[in-house]
C-alpha positions as CSV (number, residue, x, y, z in Angstrom):
1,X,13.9,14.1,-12.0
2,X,11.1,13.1,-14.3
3,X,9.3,15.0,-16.7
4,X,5.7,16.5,-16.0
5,X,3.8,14.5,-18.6
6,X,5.0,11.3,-17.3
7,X,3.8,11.5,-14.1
8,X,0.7,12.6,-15.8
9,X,0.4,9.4,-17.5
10,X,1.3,7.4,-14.5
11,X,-1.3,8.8,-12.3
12,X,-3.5,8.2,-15.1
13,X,-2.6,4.7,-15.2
14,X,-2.8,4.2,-10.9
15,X,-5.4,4.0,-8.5
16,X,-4.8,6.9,-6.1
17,X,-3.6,4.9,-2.8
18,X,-1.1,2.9,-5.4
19,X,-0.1,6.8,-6.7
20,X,0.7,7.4,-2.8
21,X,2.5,3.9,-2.1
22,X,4.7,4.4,-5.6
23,X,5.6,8.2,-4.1
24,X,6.5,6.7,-0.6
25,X,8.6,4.0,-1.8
26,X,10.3,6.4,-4.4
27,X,11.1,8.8,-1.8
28,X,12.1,6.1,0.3
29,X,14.7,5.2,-2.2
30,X,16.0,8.9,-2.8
31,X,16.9,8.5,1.2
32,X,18.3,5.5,1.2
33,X,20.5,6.4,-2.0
34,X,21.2,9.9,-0.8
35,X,22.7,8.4,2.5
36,X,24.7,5.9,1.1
37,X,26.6,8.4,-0.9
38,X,26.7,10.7,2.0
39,X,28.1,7.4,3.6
40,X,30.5,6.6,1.1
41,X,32.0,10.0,0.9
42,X,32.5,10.4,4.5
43,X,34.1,7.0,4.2
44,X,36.6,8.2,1.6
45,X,37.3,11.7,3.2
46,X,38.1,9.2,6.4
47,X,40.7,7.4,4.3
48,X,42.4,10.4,2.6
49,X,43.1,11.4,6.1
């Protein structure tokens, strides 16, 4: 999703615990957006029916 040299720079620029909270809350987001889609696509495969 990014490129190598970014997170580099990032994690150059954080303090290690904020380098874990910033993963957490990305990952978090990945979930929350992956399920939502899943969610809406389910929802429009419902509706074709």
């Amino acid at each position: 999703m990014f490129h190598l040299h970014v997170w580099e720079s990032v994690a150059n620029n954080l303090i290690y615990s904020d380098l874990i909270r910033l993963f957490i809350y990305l990952r978090i987001v990945e979930t929350v957006v992956s399920e939502t889609a899943v969610s809406e696509l389910c929802i429009i495969a419902m509706r074709k029916d």
